[in-house]
N, CA, C and O atoms as a CHARMM CRD file, in Angstrom:
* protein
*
  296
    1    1 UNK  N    110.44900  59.64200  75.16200 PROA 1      0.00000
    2    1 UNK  CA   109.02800  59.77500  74.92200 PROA 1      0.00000
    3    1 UNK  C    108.69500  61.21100  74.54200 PROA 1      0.00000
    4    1 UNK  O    109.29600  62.18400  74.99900 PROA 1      0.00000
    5    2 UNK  N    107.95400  61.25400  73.89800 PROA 2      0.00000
    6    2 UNK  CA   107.09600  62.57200  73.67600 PROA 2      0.00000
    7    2 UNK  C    105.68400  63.10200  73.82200 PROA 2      0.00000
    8    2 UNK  O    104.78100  62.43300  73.31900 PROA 2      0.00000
    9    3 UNK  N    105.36000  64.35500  74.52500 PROA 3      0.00000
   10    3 UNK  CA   104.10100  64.61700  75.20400 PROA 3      0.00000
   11    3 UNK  C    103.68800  65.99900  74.06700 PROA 3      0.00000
   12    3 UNK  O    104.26700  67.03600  73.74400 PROA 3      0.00000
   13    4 UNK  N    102.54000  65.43100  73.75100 PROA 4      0.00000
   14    4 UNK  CA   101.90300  66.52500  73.20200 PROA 4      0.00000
   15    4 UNK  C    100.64800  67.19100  73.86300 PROA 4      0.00000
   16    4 UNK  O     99.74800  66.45400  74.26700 PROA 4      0.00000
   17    5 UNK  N    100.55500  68.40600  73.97900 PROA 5      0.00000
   18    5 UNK  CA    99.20700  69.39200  74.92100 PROA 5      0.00000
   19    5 UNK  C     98.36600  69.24500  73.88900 PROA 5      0.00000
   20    5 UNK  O     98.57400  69.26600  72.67600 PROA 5      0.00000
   21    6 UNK  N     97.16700  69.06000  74.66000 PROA 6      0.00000
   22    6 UNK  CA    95.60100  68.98600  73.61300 PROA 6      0.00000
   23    6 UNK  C     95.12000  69.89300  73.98300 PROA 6      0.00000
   24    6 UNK  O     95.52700  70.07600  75.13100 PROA 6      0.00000
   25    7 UNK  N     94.31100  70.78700  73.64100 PROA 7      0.00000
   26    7 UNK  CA    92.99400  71.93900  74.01800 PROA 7      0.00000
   27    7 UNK  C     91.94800  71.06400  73.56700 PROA 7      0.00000
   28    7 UNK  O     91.93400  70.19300  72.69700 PROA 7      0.00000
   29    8 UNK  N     91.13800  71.46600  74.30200 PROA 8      0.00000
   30    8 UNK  CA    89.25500  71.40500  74.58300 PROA 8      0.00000
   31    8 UNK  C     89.02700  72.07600  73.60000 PROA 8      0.00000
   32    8 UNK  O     89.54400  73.13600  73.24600 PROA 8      0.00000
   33    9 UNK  N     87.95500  71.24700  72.96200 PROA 9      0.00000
   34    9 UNK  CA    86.87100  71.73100  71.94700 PROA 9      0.00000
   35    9 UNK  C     85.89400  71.96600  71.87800 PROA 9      0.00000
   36    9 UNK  O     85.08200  71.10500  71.53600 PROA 9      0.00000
   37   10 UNK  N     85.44500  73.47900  72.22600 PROA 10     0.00000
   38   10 UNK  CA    83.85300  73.56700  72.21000 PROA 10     0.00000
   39   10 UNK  C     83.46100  73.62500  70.64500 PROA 10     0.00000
   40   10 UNK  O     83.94200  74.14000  69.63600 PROA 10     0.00000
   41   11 UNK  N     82.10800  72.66600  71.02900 PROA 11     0.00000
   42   11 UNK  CA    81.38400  72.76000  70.07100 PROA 11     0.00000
   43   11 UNK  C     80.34700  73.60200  69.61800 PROA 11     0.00000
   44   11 UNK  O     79.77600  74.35000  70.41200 PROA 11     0.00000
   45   12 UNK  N     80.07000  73.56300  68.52800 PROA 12     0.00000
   46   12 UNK  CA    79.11600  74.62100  67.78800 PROA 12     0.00000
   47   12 UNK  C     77.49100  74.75500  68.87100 PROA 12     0.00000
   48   12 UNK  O     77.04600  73.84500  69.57100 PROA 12     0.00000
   49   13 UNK  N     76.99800  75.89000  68.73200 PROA 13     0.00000
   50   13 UNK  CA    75.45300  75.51700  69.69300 PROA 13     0.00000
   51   13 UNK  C     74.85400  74.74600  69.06000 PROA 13     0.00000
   52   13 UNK  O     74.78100  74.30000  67.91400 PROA 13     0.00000
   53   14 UNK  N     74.20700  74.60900  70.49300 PROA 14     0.00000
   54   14 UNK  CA    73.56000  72.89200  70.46200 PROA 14     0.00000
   55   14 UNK  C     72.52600  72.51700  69.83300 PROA 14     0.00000
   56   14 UNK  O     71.97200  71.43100  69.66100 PROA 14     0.00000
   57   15 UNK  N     72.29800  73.79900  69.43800 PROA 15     0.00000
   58   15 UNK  CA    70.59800  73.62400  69.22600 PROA 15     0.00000
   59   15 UNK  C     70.52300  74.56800  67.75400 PROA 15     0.00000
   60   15 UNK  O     71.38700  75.32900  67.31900 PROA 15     0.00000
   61   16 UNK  N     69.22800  74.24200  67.18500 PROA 16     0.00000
   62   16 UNK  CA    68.58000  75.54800  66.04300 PROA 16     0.00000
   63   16 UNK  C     67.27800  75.13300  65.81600 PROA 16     0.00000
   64   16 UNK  O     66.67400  74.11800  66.16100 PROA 16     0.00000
   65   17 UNK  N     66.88800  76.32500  65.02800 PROA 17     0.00000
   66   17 UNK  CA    65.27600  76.56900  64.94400 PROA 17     0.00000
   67   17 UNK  C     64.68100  76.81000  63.33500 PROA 17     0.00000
   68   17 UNK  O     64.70000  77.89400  62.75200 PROA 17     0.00000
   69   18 UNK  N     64.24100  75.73400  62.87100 PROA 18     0.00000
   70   18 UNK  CA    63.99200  76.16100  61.54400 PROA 18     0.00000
   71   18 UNK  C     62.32500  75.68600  61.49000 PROA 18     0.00000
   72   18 UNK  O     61.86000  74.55500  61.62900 PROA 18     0.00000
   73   19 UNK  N     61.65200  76.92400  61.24600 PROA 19     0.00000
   74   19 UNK  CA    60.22100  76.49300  61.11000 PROA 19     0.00000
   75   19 UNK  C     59.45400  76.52300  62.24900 PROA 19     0.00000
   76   19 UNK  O     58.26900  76.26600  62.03900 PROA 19     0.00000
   77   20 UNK  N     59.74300  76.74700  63.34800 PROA 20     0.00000
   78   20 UNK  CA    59.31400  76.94000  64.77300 PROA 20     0.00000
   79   20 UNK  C     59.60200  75.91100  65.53600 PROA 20     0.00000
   80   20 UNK  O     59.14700  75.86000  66.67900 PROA 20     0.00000
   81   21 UNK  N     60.50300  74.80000  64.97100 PROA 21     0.00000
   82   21 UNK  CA    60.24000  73.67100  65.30700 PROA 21     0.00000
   83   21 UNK  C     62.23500  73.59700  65.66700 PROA 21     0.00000
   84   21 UNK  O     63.03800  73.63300  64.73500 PROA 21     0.00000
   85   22 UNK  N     62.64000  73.50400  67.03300 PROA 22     0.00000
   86   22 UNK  CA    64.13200  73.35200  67.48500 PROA 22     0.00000
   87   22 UNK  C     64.42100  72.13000  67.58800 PROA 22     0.00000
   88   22 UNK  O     63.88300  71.32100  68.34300 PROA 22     0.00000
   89   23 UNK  N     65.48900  71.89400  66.65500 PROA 23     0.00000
   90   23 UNK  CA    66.14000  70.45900  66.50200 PROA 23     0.00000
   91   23 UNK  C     67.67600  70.91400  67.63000 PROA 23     0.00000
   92   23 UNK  O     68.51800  71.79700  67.46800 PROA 23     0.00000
   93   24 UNK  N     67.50900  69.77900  68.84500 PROA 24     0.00000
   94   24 UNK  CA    68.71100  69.71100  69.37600 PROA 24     0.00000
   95   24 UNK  C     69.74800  68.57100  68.79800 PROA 24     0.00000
   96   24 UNK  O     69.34300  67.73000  67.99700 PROA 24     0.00000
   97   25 UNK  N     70.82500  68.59100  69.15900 PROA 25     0.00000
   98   25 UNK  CA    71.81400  67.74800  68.71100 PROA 25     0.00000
   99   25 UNK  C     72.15300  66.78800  69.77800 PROA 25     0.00000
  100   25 UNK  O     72.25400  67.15300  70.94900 PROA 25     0.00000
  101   26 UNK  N     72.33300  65.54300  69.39200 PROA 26     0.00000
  102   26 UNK  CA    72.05400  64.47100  69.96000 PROA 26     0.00000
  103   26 UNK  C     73.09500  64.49800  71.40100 PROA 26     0.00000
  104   26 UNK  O     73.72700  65.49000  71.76600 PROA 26     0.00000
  105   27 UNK  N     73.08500  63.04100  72.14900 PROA 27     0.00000
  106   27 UNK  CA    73.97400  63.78900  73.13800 PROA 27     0.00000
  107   27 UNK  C     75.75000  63.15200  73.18200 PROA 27     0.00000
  108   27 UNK  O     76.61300  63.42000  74.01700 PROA 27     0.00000
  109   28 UNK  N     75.85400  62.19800  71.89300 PROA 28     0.00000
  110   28 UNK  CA    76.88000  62.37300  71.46300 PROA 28     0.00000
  111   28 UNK  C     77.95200  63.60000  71.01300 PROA 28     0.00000
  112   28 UNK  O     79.15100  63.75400  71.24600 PROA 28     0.00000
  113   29 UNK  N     77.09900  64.29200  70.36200 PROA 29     0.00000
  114   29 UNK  CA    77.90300  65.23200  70.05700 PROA 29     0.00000
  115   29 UNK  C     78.08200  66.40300  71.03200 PROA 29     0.00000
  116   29 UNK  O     78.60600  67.40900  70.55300 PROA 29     0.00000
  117   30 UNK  N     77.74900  66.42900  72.24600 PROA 30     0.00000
  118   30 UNK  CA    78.02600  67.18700  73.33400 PROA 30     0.00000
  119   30 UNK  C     79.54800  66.61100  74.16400 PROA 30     0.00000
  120   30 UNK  O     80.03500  67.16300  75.15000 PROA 30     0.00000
  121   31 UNK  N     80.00300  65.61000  73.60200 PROA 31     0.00000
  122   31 UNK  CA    81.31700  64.93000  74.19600 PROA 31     0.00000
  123   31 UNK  C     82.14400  66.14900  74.56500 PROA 31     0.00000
  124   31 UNK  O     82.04000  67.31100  74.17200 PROA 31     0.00000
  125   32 UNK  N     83.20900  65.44500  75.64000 PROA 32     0.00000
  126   32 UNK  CA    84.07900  66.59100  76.01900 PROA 32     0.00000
  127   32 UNK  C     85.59900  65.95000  75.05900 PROA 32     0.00000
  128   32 UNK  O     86.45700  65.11200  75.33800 PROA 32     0.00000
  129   33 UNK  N     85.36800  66.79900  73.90700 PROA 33     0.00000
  130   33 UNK  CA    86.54800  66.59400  72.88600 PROA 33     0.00000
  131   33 UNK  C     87.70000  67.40300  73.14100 PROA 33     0.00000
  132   33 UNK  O     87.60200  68.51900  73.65100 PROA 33     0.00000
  133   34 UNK  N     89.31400  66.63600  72.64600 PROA 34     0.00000
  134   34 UNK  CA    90.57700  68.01600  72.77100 PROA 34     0.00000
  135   34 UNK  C     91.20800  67.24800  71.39800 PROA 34     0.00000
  136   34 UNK  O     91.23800  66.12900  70.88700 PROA 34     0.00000
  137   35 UNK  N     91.65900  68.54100  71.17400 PROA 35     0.00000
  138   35 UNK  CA    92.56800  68.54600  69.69100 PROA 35     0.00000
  139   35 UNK  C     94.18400  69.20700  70.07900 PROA 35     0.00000
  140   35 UNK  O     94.64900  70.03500  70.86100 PROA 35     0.00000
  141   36 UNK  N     94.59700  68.43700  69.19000 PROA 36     0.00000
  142   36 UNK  CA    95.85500  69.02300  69.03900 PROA 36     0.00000
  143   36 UNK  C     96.42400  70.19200  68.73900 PROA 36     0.00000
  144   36 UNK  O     97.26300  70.88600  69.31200 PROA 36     0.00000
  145   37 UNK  N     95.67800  70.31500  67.49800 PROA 37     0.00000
  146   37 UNK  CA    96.13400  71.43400  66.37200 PROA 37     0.00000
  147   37 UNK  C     94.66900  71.73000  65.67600 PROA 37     0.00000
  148   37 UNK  O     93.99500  70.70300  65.60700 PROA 37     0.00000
  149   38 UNK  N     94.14100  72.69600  65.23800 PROA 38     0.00000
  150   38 UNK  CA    94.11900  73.22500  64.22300 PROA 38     0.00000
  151   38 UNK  C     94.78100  74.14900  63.20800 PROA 38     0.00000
  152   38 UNK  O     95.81100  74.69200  63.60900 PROA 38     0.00000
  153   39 UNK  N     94.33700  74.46200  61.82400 PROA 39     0.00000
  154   39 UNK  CA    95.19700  75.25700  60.59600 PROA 39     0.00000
  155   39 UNK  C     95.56300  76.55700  61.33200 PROA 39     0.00000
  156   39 UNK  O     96.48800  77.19200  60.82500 PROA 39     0.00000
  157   40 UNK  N     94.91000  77.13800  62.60900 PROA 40     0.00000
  158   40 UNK  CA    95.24800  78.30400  63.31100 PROA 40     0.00000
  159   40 UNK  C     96.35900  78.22100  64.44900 PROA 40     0.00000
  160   40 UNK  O     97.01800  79.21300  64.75900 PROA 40     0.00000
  161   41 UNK  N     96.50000  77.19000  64.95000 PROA 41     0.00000
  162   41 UNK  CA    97.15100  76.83300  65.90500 PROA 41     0.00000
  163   41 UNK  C     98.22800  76.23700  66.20100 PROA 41     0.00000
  164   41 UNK  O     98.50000  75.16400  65.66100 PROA 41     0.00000
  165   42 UNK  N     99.05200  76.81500  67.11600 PROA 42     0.00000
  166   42 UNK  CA   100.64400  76.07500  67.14900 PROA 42     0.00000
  167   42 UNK  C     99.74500  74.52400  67.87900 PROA 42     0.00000
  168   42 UNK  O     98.68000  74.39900  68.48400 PROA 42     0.00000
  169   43 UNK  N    100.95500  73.41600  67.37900 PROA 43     0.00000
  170   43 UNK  CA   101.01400  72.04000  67.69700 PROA 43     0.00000
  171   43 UNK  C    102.06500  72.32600  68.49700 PROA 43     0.00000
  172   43 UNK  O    103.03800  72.93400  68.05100 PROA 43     0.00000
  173   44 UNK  N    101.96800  71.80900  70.11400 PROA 44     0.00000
  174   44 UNK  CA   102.87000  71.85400  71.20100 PROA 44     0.00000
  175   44 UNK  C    103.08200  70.63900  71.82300 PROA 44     0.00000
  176   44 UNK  O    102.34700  70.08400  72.64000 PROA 44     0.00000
  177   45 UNK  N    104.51300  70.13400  71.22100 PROA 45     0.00000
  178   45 UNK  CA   105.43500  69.08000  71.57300 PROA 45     0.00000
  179   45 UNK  C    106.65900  68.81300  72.20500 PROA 45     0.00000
  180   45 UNK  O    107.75400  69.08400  71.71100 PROA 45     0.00000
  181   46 UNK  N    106.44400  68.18300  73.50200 PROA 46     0.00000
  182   46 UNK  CA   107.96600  68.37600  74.29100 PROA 46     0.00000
  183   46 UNK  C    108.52200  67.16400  74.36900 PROA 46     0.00000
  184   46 UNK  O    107.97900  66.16800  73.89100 PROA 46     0.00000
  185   47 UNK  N    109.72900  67.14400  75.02000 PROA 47     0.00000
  186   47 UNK  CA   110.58000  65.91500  75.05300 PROA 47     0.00000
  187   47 UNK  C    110.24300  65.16500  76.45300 PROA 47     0.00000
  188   47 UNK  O    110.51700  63.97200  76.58500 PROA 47     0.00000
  189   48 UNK  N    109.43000  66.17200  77.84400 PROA 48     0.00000
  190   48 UNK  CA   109.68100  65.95600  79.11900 PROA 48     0.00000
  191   48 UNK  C    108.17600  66.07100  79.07900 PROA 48     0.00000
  192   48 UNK  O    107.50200  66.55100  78.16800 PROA 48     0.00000
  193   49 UNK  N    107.73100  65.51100  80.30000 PROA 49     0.00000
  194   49 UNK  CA   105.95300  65.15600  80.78700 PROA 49     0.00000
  195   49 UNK  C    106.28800  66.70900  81.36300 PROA 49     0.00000
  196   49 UNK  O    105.70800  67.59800  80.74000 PROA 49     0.00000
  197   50 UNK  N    106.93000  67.02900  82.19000 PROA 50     0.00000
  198   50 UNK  CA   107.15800  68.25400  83.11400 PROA 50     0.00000
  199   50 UNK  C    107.23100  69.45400  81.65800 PROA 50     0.00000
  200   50 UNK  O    106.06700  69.67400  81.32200 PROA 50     0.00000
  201   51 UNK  N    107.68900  69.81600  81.24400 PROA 51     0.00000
  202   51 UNK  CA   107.97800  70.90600  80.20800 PROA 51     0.00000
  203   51 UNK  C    106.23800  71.13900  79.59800 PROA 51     0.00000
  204   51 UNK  O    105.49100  72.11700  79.56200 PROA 51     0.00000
  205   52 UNK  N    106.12400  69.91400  79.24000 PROA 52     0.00000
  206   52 UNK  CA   104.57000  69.38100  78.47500 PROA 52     0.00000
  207   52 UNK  C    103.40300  69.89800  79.92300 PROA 52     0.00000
  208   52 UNK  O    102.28400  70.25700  79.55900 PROA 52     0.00000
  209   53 UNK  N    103.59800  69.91200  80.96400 PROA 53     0.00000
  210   53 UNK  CA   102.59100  70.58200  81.47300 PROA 53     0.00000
  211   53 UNK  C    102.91000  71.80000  81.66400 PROA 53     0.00000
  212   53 UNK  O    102.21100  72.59700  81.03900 PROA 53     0.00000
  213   54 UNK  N    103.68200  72.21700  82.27700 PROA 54     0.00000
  214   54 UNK  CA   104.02200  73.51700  81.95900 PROA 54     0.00000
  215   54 UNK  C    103.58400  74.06000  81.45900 PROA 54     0.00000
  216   54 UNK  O    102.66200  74.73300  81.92000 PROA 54     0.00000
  217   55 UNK  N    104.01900  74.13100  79.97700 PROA 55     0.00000
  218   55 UNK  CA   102.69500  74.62800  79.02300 PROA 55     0.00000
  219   55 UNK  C    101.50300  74.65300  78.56000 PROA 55     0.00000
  220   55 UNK  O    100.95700  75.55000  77.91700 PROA 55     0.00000
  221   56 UNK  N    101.04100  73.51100  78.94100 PROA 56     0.00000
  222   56 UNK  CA    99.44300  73.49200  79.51000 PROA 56     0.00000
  223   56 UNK  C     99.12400  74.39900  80.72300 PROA 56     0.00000
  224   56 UNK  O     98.47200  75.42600  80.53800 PROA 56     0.00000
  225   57 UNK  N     99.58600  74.03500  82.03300 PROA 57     0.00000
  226   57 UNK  CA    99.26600  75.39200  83.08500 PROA 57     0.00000
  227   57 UNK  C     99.61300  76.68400  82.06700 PROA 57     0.00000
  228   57 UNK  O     98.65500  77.31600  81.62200 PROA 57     0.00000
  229   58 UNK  N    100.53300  76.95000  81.81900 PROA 58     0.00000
  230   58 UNK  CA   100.85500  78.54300  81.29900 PROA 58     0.00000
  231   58 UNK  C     99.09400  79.09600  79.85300 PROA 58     0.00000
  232   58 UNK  O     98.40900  80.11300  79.74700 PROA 58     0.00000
  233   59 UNK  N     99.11000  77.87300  79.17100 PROA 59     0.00000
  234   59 UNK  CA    97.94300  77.96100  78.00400 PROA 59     0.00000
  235   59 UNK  C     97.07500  78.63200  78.78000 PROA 59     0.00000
  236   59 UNK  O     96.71000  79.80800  78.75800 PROA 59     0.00000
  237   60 UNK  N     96.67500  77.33600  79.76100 PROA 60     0.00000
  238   60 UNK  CA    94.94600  77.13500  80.25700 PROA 60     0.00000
  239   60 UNK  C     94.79600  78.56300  81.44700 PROA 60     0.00000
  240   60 UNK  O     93.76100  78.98200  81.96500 PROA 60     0.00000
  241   61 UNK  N     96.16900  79.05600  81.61500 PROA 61     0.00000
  242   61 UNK  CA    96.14100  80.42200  82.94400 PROA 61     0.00000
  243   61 UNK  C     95.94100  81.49300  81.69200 PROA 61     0.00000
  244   61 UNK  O     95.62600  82.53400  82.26800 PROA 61     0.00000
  245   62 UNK  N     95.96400  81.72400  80.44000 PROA 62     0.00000
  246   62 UNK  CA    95.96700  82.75200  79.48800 PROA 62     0.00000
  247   62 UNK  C     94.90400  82.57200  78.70400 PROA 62     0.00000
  248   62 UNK  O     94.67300  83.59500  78.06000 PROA 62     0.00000
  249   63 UNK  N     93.82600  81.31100  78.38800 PROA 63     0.00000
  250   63 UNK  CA    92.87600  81.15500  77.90600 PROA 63     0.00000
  251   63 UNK  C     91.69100  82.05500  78.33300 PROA 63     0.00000
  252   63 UNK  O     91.36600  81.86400  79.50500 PROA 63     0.00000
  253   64 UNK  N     91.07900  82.84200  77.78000 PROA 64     0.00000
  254   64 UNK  CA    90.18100  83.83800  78.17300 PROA 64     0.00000
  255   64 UNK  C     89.21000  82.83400  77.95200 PROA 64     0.00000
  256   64 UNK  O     88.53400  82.91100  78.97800 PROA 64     0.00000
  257   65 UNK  N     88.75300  82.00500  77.30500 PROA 65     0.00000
  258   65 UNK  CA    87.49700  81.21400  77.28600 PROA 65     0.00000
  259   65 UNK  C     87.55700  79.69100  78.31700 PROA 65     0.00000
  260   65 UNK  O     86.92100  78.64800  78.16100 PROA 65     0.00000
  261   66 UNK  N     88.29700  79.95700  79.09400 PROA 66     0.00000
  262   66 UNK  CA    88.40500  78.83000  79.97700 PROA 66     0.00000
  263   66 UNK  C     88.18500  77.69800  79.86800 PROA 66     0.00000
  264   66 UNK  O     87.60600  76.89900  80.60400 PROA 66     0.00000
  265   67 UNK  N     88.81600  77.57900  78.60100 PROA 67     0.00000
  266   67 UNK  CA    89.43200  75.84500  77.99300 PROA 67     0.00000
  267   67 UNK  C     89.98000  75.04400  79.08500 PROA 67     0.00000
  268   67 UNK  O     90.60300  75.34600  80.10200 PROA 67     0.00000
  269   68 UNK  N     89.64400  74.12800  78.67500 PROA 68     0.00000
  270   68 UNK  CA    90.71100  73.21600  79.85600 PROA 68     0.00000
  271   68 UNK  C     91.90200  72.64700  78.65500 PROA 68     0.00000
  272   68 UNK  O     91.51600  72.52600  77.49200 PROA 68     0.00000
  273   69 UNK  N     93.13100  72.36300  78.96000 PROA 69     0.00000
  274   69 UNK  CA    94.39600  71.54200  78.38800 PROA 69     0.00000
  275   69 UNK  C     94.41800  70.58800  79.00800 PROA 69     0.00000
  276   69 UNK  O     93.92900  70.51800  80.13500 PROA 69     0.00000
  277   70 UNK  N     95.02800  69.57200  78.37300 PROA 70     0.00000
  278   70 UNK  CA    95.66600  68.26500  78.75400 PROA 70     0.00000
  279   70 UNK  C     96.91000  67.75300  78.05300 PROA 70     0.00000
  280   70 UNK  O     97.16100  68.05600  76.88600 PROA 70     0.00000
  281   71 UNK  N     97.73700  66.91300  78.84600 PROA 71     0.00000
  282   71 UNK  CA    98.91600  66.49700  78.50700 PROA 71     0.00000
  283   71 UNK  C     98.87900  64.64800  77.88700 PROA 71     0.00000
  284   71 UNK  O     99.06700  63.63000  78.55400 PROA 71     0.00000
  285   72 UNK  N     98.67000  64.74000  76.89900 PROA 72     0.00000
  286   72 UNK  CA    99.16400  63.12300  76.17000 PROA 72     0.00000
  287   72 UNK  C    100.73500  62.65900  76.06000 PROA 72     0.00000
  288   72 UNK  O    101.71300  63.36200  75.80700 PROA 72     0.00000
  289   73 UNK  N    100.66700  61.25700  76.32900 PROA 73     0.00000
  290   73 UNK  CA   102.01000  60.60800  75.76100 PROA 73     0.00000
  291   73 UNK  C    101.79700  60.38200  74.29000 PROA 73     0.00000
  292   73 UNK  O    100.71600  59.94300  73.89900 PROA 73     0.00000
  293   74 UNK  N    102.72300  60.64600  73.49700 PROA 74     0.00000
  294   74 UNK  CA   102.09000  59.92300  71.94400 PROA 74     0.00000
  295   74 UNK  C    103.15000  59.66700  71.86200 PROA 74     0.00000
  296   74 UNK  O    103.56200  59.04800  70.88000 PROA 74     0.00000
């Protein structure tokens, strides 16, 4: 099997103001989303569930914006 680490995705602010008038964004799009990869980012794939967290604890202890990680089977 193979485990791939996801990072948390914050999303863009929630809100804006055009005209005096603040349009919030619905509350779908406040979901708590994780991605794999982006074009900036290593894609982290192990052979072991254990190795695969690992590197999630090691990520999420070095994340200055206090992402959360998670470990998938894919």
């Amino acid at each position: 099997m193979t485990y791939r680490v996801l990072k948390q995705l914050f999303q863009a602010p929630s809100s804006s103001v055009s005209g005096g008038v603040t349009f919030e964004d619905p509350t779908w799009a406040s979901r708590n989303m994780y991605i794999a990869s982006s074009s900036d980012m290593q894609l982290w794939q192990f052979d072991t569930k254990a190795e695969a967290d690992t590197k999630a604890e090691e990520l999420s202890d070095s994340d200055s914006t206090d992402r959360l990680y998670r470990v998938e089977e894919i």
